[in-house]
KOLMAR-399147 format. One record per residue (C-alpha): x negated, z, y; residue number from 1; chain. Coordinates in steps of 0.1 Angstrom, whole numbers, plus 2048, in hexadecimal, padded with zeros to 3 digits. Layout:
    X    Z    Y   nr  kette
    X    Z    Y  NUM      A
...
***
This chain:
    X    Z    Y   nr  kette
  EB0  D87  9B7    1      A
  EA1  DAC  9B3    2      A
  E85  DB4  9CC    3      A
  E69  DCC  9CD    4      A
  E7A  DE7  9D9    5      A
  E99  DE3  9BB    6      A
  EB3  DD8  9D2    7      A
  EC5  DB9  9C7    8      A
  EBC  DC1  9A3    9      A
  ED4  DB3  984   10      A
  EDC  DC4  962   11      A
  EEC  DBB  944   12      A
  F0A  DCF  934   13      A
  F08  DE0  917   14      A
  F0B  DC6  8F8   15      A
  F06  DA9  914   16      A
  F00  D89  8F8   17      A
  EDC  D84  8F2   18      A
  EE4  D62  8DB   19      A
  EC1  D49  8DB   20      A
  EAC  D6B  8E8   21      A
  E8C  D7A  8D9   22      A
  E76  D7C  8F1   23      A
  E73  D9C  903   24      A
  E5E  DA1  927   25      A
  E5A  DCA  92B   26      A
  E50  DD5  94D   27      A
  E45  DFB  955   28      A
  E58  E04  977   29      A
  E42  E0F  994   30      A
  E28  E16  978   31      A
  E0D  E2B  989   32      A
  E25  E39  99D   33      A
  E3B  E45  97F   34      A
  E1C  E52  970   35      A
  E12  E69  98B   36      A
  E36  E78  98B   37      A
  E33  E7B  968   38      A
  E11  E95  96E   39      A
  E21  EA3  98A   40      A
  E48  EA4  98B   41      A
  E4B  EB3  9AE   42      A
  E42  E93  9B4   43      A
  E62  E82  9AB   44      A
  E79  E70  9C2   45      A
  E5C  E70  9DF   46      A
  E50  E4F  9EF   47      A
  E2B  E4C  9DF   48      A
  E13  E38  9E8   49      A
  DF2  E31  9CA   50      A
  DD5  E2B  9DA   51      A
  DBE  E42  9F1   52      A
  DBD  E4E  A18   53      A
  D9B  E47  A21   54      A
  D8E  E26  A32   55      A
  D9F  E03  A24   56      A
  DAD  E14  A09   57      A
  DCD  DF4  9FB   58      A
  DEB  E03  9E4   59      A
  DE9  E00  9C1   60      A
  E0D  E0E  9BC   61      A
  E2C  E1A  9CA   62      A
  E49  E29  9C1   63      A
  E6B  E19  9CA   64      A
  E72  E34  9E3   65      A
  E53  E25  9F8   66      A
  E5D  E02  9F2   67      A
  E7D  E09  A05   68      A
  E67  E0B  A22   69      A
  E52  DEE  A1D   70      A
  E35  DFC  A0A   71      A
  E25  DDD  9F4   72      A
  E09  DE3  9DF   73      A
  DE8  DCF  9EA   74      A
  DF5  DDC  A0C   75      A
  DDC  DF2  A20   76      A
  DE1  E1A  A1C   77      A
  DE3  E1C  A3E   78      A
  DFB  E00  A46   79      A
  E13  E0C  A2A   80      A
  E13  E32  A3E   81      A
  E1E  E21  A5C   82      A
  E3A  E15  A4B   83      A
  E45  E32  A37   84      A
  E34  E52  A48   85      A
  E42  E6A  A32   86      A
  E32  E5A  A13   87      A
  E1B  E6D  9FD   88      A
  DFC  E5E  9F3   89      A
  DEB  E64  9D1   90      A
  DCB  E58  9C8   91      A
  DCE  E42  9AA   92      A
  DC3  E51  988   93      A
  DB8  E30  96E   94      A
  DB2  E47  952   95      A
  DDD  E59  952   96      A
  DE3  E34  957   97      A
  DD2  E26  93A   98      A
  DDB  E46  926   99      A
  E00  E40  929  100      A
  E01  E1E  927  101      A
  DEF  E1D  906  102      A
  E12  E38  8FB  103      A
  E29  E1A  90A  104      A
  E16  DFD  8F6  105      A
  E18  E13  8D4  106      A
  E3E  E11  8E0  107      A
  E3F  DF1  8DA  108      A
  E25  DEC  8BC  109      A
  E3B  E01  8A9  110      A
  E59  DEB  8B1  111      A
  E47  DC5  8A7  112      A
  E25  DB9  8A0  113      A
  E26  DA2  8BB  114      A
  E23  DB0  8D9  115      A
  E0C  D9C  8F4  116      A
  DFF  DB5  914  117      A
  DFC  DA7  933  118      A
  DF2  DC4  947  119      A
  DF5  DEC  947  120      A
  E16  DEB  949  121      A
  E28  DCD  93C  122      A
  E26  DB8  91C  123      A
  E3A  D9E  907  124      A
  E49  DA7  8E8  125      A
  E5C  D8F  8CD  126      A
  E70  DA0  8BA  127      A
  E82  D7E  8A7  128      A
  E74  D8E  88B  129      A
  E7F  DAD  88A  130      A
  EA7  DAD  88D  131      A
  EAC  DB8  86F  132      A
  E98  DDA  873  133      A
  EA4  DE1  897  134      A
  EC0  DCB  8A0  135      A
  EC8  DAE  8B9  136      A
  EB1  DA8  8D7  137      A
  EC6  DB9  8EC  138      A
  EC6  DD9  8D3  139      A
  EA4  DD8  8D1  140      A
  E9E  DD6  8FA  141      A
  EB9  DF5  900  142      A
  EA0  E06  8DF  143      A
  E80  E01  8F3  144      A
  E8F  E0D  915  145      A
  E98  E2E  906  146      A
  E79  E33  8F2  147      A
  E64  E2F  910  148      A
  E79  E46  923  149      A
  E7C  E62  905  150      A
  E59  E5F  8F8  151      A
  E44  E55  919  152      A
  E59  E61  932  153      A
  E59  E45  948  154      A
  E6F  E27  94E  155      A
  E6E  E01  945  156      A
  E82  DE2  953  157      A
  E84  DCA  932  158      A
  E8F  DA2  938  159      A
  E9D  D94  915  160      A
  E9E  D70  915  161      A
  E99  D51  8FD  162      A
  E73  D49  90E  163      A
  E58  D5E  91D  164      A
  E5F  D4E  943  165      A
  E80  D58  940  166      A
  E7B  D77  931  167      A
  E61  D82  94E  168      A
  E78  D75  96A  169      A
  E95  D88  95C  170      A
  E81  DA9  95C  171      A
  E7A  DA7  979  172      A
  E9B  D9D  988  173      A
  EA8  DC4  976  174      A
  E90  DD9  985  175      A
  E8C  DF3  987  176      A
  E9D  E04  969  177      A
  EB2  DE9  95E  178      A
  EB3  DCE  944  179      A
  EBD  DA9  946  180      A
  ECA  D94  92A  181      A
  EC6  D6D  92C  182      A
  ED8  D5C  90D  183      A
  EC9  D3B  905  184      A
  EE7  D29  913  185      A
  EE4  D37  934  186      A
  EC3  D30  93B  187      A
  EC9  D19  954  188      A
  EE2  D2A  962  189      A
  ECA  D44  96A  190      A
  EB1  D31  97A  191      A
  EC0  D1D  98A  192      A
  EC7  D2F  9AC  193      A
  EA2  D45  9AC  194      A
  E8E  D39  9C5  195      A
  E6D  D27  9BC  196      A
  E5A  D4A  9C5  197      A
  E6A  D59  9A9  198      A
  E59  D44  98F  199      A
  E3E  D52  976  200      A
  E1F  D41  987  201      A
  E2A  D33  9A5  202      A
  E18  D4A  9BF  203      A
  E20  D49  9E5  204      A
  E0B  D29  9ED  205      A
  E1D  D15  9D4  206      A
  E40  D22  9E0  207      A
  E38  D17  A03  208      A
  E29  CF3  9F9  209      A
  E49  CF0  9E6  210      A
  E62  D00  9FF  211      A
  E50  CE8  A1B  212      A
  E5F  CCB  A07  213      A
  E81  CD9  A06  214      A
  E79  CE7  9DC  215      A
  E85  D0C  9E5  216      A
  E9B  D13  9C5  217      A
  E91  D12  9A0  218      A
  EAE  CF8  99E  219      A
  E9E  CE4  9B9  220      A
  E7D  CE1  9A3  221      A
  E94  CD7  986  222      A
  EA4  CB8  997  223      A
  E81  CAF  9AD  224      A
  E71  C8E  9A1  225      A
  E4E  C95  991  226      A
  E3E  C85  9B2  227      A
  E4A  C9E  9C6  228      A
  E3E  CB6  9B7  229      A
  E1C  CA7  9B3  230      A
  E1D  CA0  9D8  231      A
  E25  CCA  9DA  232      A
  E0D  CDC  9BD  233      A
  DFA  CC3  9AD  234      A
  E00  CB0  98E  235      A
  DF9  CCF  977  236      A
  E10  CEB  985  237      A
  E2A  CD1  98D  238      A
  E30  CC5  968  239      A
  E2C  CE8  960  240      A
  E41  CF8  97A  241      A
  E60  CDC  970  242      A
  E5D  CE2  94C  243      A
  E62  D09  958  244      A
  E84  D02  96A  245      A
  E91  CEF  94F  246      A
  E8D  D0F  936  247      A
  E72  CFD  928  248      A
  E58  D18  91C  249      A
  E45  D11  8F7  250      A
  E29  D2E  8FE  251      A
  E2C  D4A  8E1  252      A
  E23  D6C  8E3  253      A
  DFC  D72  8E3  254      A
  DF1  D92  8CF  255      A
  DCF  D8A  8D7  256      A
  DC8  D7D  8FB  257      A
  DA5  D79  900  258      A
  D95  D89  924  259      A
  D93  D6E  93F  260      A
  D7F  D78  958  261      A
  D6A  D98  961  262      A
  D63  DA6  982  263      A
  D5E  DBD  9A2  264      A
  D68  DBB  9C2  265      A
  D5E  DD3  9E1  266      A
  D72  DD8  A03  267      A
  D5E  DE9  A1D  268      A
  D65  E04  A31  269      A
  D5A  DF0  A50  270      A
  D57  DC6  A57  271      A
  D31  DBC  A4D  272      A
  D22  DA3  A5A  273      A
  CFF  DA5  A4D  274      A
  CFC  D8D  A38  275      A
  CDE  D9F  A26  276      A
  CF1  DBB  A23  277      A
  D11  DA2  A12  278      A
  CF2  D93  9FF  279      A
  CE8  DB1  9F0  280      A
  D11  DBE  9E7  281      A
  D10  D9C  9D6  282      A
  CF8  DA6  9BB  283      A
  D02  DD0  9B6  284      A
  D22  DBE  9AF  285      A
  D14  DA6  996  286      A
  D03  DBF  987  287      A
  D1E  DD1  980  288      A
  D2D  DB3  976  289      A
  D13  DAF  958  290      A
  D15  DCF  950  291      A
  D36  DD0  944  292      A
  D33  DAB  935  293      A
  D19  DB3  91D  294      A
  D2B  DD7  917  295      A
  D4D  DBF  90A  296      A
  D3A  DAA  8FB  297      A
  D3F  D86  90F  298      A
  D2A  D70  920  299      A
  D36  D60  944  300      A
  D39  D38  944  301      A
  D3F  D35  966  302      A
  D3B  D4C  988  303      A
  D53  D58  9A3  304      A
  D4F  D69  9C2  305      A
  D69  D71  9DD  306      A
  D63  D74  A05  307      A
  D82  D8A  A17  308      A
  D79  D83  A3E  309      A
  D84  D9E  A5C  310      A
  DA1  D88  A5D  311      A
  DB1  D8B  A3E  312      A
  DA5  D66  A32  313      A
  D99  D65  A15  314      A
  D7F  D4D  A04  315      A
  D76  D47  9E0  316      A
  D5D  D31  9CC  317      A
  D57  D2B  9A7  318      A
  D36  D18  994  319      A
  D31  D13  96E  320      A
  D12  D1C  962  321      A
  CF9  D0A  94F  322      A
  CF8  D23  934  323      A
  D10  D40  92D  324      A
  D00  D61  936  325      A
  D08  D88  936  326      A
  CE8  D8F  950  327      A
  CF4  D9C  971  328      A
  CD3  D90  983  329      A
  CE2  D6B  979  330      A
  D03  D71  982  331      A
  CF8  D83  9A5  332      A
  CDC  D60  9AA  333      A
  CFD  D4C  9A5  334      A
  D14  D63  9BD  335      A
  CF8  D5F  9D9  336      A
  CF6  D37  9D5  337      A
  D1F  D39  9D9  338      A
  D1B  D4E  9F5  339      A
  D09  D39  A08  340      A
  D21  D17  A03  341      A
  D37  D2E  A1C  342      A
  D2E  D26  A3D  343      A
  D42  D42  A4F  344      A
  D2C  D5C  A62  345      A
  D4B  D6E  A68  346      A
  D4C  D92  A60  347      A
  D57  D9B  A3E  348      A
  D6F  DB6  A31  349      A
  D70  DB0  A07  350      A
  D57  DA1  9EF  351      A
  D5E  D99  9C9  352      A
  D47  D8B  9AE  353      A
  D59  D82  98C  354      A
  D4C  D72  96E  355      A
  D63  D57  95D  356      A
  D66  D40  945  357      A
  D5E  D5B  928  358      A
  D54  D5A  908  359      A
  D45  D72  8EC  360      A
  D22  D78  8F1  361      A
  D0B  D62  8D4  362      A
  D27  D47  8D3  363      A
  D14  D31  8E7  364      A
  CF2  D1E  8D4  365      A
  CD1  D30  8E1  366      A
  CBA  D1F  8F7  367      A
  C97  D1E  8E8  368      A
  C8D  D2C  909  369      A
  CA0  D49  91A  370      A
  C96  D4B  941  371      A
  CA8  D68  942  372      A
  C97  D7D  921  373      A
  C88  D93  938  374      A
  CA2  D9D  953  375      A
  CB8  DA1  930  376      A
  C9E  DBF  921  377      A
  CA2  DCF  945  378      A
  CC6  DCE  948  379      A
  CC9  DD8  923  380      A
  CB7  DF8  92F  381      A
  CCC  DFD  94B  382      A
  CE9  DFD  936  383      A
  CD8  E15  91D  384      A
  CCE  E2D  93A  385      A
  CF2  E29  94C  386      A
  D00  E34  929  387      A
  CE8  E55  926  388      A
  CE8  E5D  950  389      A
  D0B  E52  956  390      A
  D11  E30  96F  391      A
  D0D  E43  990  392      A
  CF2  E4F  988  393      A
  CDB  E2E  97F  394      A
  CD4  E12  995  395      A
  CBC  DF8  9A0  396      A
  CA6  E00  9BB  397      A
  CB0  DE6  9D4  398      A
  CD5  DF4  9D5  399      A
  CCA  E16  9DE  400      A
  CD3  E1F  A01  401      A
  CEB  E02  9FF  402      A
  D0C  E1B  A04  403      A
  D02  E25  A23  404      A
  CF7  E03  A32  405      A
  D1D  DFD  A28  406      A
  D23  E11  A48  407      A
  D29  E34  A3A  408      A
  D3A  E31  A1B  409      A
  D43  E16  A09  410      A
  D5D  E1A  9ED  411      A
  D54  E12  9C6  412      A
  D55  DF1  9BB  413      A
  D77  DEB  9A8  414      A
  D7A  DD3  98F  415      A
  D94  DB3  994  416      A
  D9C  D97  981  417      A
  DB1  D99  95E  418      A
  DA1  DBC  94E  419      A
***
């Protein structure tokens, strides 16, 4: 099984048999990593570390050099230098990011129609229909890998398999660099002997819950009754999970995924424990929240917020609301009320607010009476004066001053949850 760091990683030959294929899972290698080499080519073969120096600063990105030492992203900046002193660390740059990954996607646009993004730097593609134009599966993987290469400048890890689990799991089995054909017949064969961690959606909980019970191969899943499995994850994941180690996989590429969730999370520079202070990071975060709601257009059906103690343990609760809304004083109300279900005085490191449960502003039926009509017309003006003045420059009046209650510098909120 490949690992983060690209040992252990498996590539097919040249002409390996694609039979039963079309689905393709393209992975950008080390992607913010490769793009800051790309900008700066003195910067090639150094460990890097994305992400900044100053207080709690957590990886976004490394490049394989640092992951031979350890370095993980979501690991803290300072944790990942003890590891690998030697490492350089660049702050991250969202604009190159977004710049050259809209070059890698036109990549792909250019090869099929159907092409479903996941994230900045990976996506599906199905290309059953487009053999005829640019060859097998296979051909069309190896065509991609050099196109991104020639034309971007960067390098991809591609999985080609018959479904999009397979697909994923094999692309990231041939990182970095690499590419990993699964013919339809030896799907199971490749599955098989992963372990359960290696599955699309079964995160580290799930593994241990299975692992406990003795599940700790993909095979093991496959031959567990649907009881145990039950008894492990849940009905839900444990239908779903079995259905995934028997090759089973009927989801089709999505050229249109629709945004599931919104939001903002802060980590301080310091622990906080004044809970007025919490309180009041709560709603700068909802606002911020509505803001960029009502600037995509959706309305939140539900609220999120998410408590990170000193400790590392971290909390997180979720409430439907009565009607949809795109007003950040709503959404901060509702954050508050959540806040206050956790009874935990401990201090706190990280706070999130998202908005979930999406859909397009106006869809829902209008209430003859709107509670919120006039905290709508002041937020509408924020939004109009945030546009003219620019973001950092507009606020409301009960966040001023709130950086430095932070304890001398907190960073800017960053958004979480699918963008």
């Amino acid at each position: 099984m490949g690992r983060g760091d690209g040992s252990g990683r498996i590539v097919s030959p040249a002409g390996a048999d694609d039979t039963g294929t079309g689905i393709l899972h393209v992975d950008m290698d080390a992607f913010y990593a490769a793009v800051e080499v790309l900008y700066d080519p003195s910067l090639k073969g150094l460990p890097l570390i994305i992400g900044g120096r100053e207080g709690r600063s957590v990886v976004s990105s490394a490049s394989y050099e640092a992951r031979r030492f350890g370095v993980r992203s979501a690991m803290p900046v300072a944790h990942a230098l003890r590891l690998c002193p030697t490492a350089r660390v660049v702050s991250p740059d969202f604009t190159r990011y977004r710049a050259v990954s809209a070059q890698v996607m036109a990549v792909f646009q250019s090869i099929t129609p159907l092409v479903e993004q996941l994230s900045i730097d990976e996506a599906f593609l199905d290309v059953r229909g487009v053999r005829r134009l640019w060859g097998s599966p296979g051909e069309i993987a190896a065509l991609i890998r050099r196109r991104v290469r020639d034309e971007v400048g960067i390098t991809c890890s591609v999985g080609v398999a018959a479904t999009k689990h397979v697909a994923k799991m094999a692309s990231t089995v041939s990182k970095p660099d690499g590419m990993l054909v699964v013919p339809a017949v030896r799907t199971q064969e490749f599955l098989d002997p992963r372990p359960v961690g290696a599955m699309w959606g079964v995160g580290p909980k799930a593994a241990e819950a299975l692992e406990r019970r003795g599940i700790r191969l993909i095979r093991d899943v496959r031959e567990a009754s649907p009881e145990a499995l039950e008894r492990a994850v849940g009905p839900a994941l444990g239908q779903r999970i079995q259905d995934l180690a028997r090759g089973l996989d009927a989801r089709q590429i999505e050229t249109e995924r629709a945004e599931k969730s919104i939001g903002h999370e802060e980590t301080f520079d310091r622990d906080i424990e004044d809970r007025d202070l919490l309180r009041s990071e709560l709603l700068r975060l909802a606002d911020r929240v509505g803001a960029r709601l009502r600037t995509s257009g959706w309305h939140a059906g539900a609220v999120a917020i998410k408590i990170r103690f000193a400790d590392f343990t971290t909390l997180s609760r979720t409430v439907s609301l009565p009607e949809p809304t795109d007003v950040g004083q709503r959404i901060g109300e509702t954050a508050i009320a959540l806040f206050a279900q956790i009874e935990r005085r401990d201090p706190v490191r990280l706070v999130g607010v998202r908005a979930e449960k999406l859909r397009p502003a106006g869809a829902s039926a209008m209430a003859l009476w709107d509670d919120d009509e006039d905290q709508r017309r002041l937020e509408g003006t924020l939004d109009d004066a945030r546009a003219r003045f620019g973001v950092g420059m507009i606020t409301r009046a009960r966040h001023v001053g709130a950086t430095e209650r932070r304890s001398g510098g907190g960073v800017e909120p960053r958004p979480f949850g699918r963008e």
